[in-house]
N, C-alpha and C positions, 0 to 999 in steps of 0.2 A: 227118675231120681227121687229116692225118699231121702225125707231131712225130720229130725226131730229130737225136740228140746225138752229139756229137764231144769223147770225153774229151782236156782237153787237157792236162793235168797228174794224178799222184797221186802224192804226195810226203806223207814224215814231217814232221808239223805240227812241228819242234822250233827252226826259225829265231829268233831272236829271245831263245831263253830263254836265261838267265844259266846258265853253266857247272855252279855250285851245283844246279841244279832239277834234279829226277830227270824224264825221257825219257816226254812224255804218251803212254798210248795209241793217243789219233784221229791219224787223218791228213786229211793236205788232198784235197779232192777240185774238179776244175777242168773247165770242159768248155762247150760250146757248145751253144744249144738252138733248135731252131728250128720255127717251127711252122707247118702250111702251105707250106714252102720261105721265109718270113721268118723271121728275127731273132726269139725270141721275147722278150719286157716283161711284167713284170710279178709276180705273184705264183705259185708254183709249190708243190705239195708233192710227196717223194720218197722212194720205200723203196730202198734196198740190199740185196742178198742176196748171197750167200757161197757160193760151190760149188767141186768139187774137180772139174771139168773141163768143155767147154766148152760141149756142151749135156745134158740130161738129168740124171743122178746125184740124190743128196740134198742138200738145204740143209745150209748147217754154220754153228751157231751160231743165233742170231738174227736175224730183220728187221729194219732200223733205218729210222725214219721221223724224216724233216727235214719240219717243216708249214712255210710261209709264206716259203717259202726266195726273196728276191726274183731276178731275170734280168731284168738290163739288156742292152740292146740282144743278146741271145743270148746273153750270157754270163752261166756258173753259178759258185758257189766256197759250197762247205760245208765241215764237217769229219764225216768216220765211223768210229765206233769200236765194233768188236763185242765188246769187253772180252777181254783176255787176250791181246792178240797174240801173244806167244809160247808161248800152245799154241794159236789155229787157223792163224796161220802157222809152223807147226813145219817148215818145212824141203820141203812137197809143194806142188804146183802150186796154186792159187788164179782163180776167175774172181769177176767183180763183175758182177751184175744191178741193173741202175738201170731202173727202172718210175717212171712221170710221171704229175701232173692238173694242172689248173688248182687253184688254191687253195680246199680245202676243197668241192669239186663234182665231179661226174662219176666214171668211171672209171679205173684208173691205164691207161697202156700202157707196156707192156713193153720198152723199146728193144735187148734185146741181154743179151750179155754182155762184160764185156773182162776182157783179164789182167789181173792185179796184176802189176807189174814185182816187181824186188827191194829196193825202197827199203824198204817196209815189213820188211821181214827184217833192216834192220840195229836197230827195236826187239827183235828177236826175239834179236839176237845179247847185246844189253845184258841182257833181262830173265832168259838163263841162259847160264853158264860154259858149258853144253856140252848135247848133245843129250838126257842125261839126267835134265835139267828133265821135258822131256814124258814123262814115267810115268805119267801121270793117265790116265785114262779115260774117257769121257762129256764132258758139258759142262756140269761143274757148278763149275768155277771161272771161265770168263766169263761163263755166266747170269750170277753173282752184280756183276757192275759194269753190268748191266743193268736188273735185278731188284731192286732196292734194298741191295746189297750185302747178300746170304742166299748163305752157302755149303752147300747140299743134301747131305749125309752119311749119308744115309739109308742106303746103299749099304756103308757102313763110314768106320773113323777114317782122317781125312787127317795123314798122316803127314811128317815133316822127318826125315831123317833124315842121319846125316853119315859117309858111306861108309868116312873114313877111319880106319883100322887104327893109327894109329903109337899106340904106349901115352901113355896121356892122356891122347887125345881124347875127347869129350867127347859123348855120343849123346841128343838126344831124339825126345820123341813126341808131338804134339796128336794126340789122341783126341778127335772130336766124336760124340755119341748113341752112345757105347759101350755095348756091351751093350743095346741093345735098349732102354733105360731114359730115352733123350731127356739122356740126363748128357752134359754137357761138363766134361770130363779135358784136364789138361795132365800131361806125363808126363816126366819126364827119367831117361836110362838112364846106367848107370855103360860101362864098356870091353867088357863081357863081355856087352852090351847087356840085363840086368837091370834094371831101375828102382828106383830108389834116393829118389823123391822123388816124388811126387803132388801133384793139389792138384783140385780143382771140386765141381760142384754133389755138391750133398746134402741131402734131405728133411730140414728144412726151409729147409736153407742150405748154403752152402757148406765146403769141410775143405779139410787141408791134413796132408801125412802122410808119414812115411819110411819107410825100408825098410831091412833086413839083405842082405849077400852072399848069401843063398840065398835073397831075397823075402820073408821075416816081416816083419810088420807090428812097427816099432821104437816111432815114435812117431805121435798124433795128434792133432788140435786141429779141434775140429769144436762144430759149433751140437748143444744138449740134443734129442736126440729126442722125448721125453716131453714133455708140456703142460705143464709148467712152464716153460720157454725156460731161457733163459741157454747160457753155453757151459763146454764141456768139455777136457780134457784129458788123454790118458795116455800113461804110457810103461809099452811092454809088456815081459814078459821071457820069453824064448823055453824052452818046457818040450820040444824035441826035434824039431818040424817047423815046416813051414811055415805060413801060415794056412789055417785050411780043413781041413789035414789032418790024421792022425792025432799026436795029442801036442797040437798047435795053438799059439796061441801068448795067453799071458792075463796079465792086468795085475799091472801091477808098480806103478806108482803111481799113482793117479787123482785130477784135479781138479775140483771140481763146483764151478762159479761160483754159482750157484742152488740147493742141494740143498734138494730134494720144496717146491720152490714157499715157502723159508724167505728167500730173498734174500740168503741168507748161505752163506759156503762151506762145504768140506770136504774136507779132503785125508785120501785111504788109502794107505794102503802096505803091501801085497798080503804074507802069507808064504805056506809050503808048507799044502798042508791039514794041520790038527791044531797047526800052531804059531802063528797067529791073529794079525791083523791091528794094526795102529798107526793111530790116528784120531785127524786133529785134527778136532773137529766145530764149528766157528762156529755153529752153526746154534742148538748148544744155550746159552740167555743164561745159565744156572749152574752149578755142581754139577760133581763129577766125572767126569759125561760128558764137559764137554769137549775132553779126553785120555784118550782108550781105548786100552790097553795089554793085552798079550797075559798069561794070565791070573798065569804067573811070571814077569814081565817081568822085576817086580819082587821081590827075595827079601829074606830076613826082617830081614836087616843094614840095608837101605834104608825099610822100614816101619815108620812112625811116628818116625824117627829124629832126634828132635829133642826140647827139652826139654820137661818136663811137670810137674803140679805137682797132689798130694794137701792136703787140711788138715781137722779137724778141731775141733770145741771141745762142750767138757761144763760140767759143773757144777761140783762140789766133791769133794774127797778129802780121807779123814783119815788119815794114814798110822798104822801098825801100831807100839806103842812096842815093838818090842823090837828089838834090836840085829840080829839076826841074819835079819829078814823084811826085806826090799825090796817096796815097795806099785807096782802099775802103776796111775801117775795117771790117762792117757788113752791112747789107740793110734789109729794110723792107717793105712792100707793103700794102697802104687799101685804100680798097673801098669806092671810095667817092660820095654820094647817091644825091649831089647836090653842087653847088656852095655853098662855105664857106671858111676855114681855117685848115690847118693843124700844129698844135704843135710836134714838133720831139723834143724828149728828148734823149741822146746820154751816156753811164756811161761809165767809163772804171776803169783798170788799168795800169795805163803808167810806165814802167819800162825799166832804162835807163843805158846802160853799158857804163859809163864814163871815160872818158883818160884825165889825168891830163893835160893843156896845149893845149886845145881842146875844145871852146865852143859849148856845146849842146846846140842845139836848135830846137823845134817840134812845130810844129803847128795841132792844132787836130779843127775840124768842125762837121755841119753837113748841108746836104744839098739836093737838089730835082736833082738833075744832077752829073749822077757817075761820080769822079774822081777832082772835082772842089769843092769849097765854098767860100763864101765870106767873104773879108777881113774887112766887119764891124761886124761880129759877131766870129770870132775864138779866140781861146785860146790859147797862147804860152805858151808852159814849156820850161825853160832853166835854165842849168846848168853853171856857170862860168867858162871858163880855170884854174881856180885857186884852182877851186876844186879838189878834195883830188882822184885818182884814184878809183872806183866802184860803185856799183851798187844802183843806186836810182830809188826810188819806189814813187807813188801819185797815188790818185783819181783823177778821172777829169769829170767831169759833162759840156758838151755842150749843147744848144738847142738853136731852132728857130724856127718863124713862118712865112706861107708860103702860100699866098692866093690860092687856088685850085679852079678848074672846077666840074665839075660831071664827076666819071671815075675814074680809078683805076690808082694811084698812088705810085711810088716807091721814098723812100729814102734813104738817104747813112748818114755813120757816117765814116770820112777821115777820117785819117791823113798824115802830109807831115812832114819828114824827110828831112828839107834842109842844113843838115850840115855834113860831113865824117868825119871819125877813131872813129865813135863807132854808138853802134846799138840799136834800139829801138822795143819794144815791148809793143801790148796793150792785155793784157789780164782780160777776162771775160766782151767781151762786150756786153750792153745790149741796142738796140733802141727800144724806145715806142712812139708810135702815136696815137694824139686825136686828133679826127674832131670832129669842133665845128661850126656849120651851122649857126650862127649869131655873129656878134661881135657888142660890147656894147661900144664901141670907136673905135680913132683913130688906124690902124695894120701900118706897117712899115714891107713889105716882108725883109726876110731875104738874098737873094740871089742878089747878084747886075748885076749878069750877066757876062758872058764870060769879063775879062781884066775890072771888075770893079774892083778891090781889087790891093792895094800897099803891096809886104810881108814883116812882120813885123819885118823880121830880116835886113831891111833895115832903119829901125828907129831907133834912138838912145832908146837906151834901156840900163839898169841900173838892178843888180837881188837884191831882198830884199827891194827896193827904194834906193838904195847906190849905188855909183860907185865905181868901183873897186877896185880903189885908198884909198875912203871910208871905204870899206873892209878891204884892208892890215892895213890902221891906227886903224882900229878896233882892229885886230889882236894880233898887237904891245902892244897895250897899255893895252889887255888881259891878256899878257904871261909879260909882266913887274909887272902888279898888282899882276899875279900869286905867281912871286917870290917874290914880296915885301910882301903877305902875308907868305910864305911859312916862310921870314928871321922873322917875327916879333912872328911866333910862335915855332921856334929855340931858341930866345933869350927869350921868357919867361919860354920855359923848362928847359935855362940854369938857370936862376933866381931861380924858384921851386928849383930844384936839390940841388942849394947852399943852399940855407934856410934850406931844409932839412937836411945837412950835417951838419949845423951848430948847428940843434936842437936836433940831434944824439950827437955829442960831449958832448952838455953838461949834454946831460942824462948821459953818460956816466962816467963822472966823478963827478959828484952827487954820483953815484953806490957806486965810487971807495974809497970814505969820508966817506961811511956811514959802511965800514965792521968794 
């Protein structure tokens, strides 16, 4: 059986298509077939081959097989495309081998070769500006529109790159199986074509990463290496070279979206060796871990610097009658974290066994120095001689305040007993102390110092605002009103009484008229 064909067209399949559509690879292929010297009918299948002259040489590219290709009355019309046209038709001679069967049976036969005319060249001319498109090598970019669109790199990174020079332009790089490692990189270079920008695969995912003027690794954001998962992030800061090399380049601040498998974060912020690290730790749910600070981050003016508060309470005290001893009631001690001020609040119960003809008199304080206080802030309780023999009782509330250093400080709650023949007691005392590290006006210490103070039982003094004198006239004119009330409701029960007895009579003898 002979068969043979008569190409009668091959032309760029592109008629028809709307301006918009980018320029398909296949072309048309046209031609007459005949079989036995008839017309061939019927069902056909057809390989194509690709050679660079017009008998012998090597195939270029791949075989292309059309199955069930119909022919009526002798005529054929397929489409073939060996993917890439503009690198296997890059600008050299081309032949086309068409080998023939009947459908799905038999043998093919070989009919020949023909030229490619130049129609096919003007995809070639759209698919590059200029002849230095085809730089490629091999045939591992039209395999891949054959091959299931797989571009082979095995050989090294396919590279874009953009020739031109004017400043600004703009240089990248796809990198596929770089490095031997199966990585796909995509790469963008700055003018000086350094790489300024990264980004692809990475055990266990994918990154994404910058770069310095001289290559150190600036920033990066990549999936947790470690079992734990999550993602990370850091920005590095550069201690003298490049990555890799001597000096290297180490972090500066790091983010752990997961840190050690807690689901919580953690941000560090890197210093020089020996001046120590800044930590937010999420990770930790309490406590002072979760702000870690370098070990003098913080200094001694900023520690504890806030207010704070001592207090105590005892039993009872009997202060000492003699004029010239001051008794310390109770004391209390705090910790004071810094220059500032100390508030002493002082309560008592002052209870005083009084003798007629005997003025009491107590002075109660509070103060920074056992056994002393100052005469511009004390209290006097006093009793009059005129007072009535026994036992008097009061509250008595003292305080002051008292500028302080840093350091543990004690205070006292006196009292002084400067008067004899009867005796004193403070019970249920209670001192409380608040340190307040800033004052918001003028302070005025309480303490005036050793032999600042005049005692106050050396002042004219006066009890109730009265003098004594005062008093007795009070007294008098008390116990006068007393009984002038007393007579005035005497003589109107004498009144009543009469009235009554007179309105009894005359019932009386009404009664005694009417039997």
């Amino acid at each position: 059986m002979t068969r043979h064909l008569i190409p009668a067209l091959i032309a760029a399949a592109a008629a028809g298509l709307a301006p918009a559509q980018p320029l398909s690879e296949q072309f048309l292929y046209q031609g007459e077939l005949t079989d036995n010297g008839a017309p061939a009918d019927g069902s056909y299948d057809f390989q194509f081959r690709l050679f660079g002259q017009a008998s012998g040489g090597s195939q270029i590219g791949n075989t292309i097989t059309r199955s069930n290709t119909p022919v009526d009355d002798g005529y054929v019309q397929t489409t073939v495309g060996f993917g890439g046209i503009g690198l296997l038709f890059d600008g050299d001679r081309r032949w086309l081998q068409v080998s023939v069967r009947p459908a799905g049976s038999g043998t093919y036969t070989t009919l020949g070769r023909t030229e490619v005319t130049a129609t096919p060249y003007s995809s070639f001319a759209i698919n590059a500006e200029n002849a230095d498109f085809a730089q490629f090598s091999g045939t591992t970019l039209n395999e891949a529109y054959e091959n299931g669109s797989v571009i082979d790199a095995d050989s090294g990174p396919v590279s874009i790159v953009n020739t031109d020079t004017t400043p600004g332009s703009s240089f990248a790089g796809l990198e596929l199986g770089g490095s031997g490692s199966r990585q796909g990189r995509l790469q963008i270079n700055n003018f000086a074509g350094v790489r300024t920008i990264e980004s692809g695969s990475f055990n266990p995912g994918g990154y994404i990463q910058g770069y310095g003027a001289t290559g150190d690794t600036i920033w990066q954001i990549a999936p947790d290496t470690s079992s734990w998962g999550g993602g990370t992030a850091f920005i590095y800061r550069n201690t003298g070279g490049g990555s890799g090399s001597t000096g290297g380049t180490n972090f500066g601040i790091q983010l752990e979206g997961n840190w050690a498998g807690s689901e919580r974060s953690r941000l560090i912020m890197y210093g020089e060796p020996g001046e120590g690290n800044i930590t937010l730790a999420m990770d930790q749910a309490t406590g002072d871990n979760k702000v870690q600070l370098p070990v003098d981050a913080v200094n001694a003016s900023e520690t504890k610097d806030e207010a704070g508060v001592a207090s105590t309470a005892s039993g009872s005290v009997t202060l000492t009658p003699i004029g010239a001893t001051i008794d310390d009631i109770t004391s209390a001690t705090i910790d004071c974290p810094t220059n500032g001020y100390v508030l002493a609040i002082g309560t008592f119960e002052a209870s005083v066994s009084h003798v007629f003809g005997i003025t009491s008199a107590i002075n109660f304080g509070v103060s920074d120095v056992s056994q002393t206080y100052s005469g511009s802030q004390d209290i006097e309780m006093r009793i009059d001689d005129a007072a009535a023999t026994g036992s008097y009782d009061s509250p008595v509330t003292v305080h002051g305040v008292f500028p302080v250093n840093a350091g543990s400080r004690t205070f006292y709650l006196v009292g002084d007993q400067n008067s004899t023949g009867h005796s004193v007691s403070a019970f249920d005392p209670t001192l409380s102390l608040i340190f307040v590290p800033t004052n918001y006006g003028s302070v005025s210490g309480s303490r005036q110092g050793p032999g600042g103070f005049v005692p106050d039982q050396a002042l004219p003094t006066q009890a109730g605002g009265l003098t004594p004198e005062q008093v007795m006239a009070e007294r008098t004119l008390s116990v006068q009103a007393n009984r002038d009330r007393i007579a005035r409701e005497l003589a109107d029960m004498r009144e009543r009484m009469t009235r009554l007895e007179r309105e009894l009579g005359t019932e009386l003898v009404a009664n005694e008229e009417g039997r």
